[in-house]
N, C-alpha and C positions, 0 to 999 in steps of 0.2 A: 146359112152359115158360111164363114169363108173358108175357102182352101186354100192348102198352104202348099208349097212348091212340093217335091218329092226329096230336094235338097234341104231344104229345112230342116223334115222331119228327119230326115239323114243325120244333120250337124247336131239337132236335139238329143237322140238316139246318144251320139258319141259324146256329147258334154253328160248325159248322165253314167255314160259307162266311165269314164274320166271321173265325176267325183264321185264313185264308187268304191274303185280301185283307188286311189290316191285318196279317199280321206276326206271328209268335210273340214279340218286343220288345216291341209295345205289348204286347201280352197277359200278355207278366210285366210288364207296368210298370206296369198296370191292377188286375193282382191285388197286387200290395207295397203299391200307394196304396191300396185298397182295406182290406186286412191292418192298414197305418196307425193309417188313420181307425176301423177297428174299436175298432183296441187304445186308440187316446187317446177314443171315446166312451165306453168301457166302465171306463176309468180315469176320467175326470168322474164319468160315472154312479154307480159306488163312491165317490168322497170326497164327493160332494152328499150322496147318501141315506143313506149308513150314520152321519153325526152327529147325525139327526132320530130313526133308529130306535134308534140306540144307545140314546141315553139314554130313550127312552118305551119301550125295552123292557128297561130294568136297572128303571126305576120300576115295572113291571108284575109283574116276576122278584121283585120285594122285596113287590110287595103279593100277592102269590100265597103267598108265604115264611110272611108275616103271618095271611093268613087259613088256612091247610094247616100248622099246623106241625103236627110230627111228635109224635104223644102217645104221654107213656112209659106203658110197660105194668109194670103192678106185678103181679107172682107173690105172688102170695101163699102163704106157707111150710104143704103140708100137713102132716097129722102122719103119721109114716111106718106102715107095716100092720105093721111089724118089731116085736115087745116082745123085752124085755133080759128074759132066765129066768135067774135067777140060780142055777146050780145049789150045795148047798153040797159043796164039795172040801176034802177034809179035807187 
């Protein structure tokens, strides 16, 4: 079995004396606000950052294009080991 710090069981201890005292209400209405404010930072966070990297990374994706392009390979035609015998058929 694992064991768990002495702190753990410390901060466990006091989150259930906290939603004891205060309520299973506040405690959902704590964690919604909480869920919230996640979802609307993590929403900013994405439309701020992704307009700076978009475009410095489509400019980077073209100059990578640029310098790596893809080289055709040319086969060049051997001559086959087959010879034509031409027999004579009457």
């Amino acid at each position: 079995m694992k064991k768990y710090p002495l702190i753990v069981i410390i901060l466990l201890a006091l989150v259930g004396i906290g939603l004891l005292m205060g309520g299973f209400k506040s405690f959902f209405i704590l964690l919604i606000s909480v869920l919230i404010g996640t979802l609307i930072f993590i929403l900013l966070l994405r439309l701020f950052a992704n307009r700076k990297t978009d475009t410095n990374y489509q400019k980077a994706v073209k100059q990578s294009k640029n310098l790596h392009e893809p080289k055709k390979k040319t086969k060049k035609k051997r001559k086959s080991s087959f010879k034509v015998i031409d027999g004579g058929k009457k």
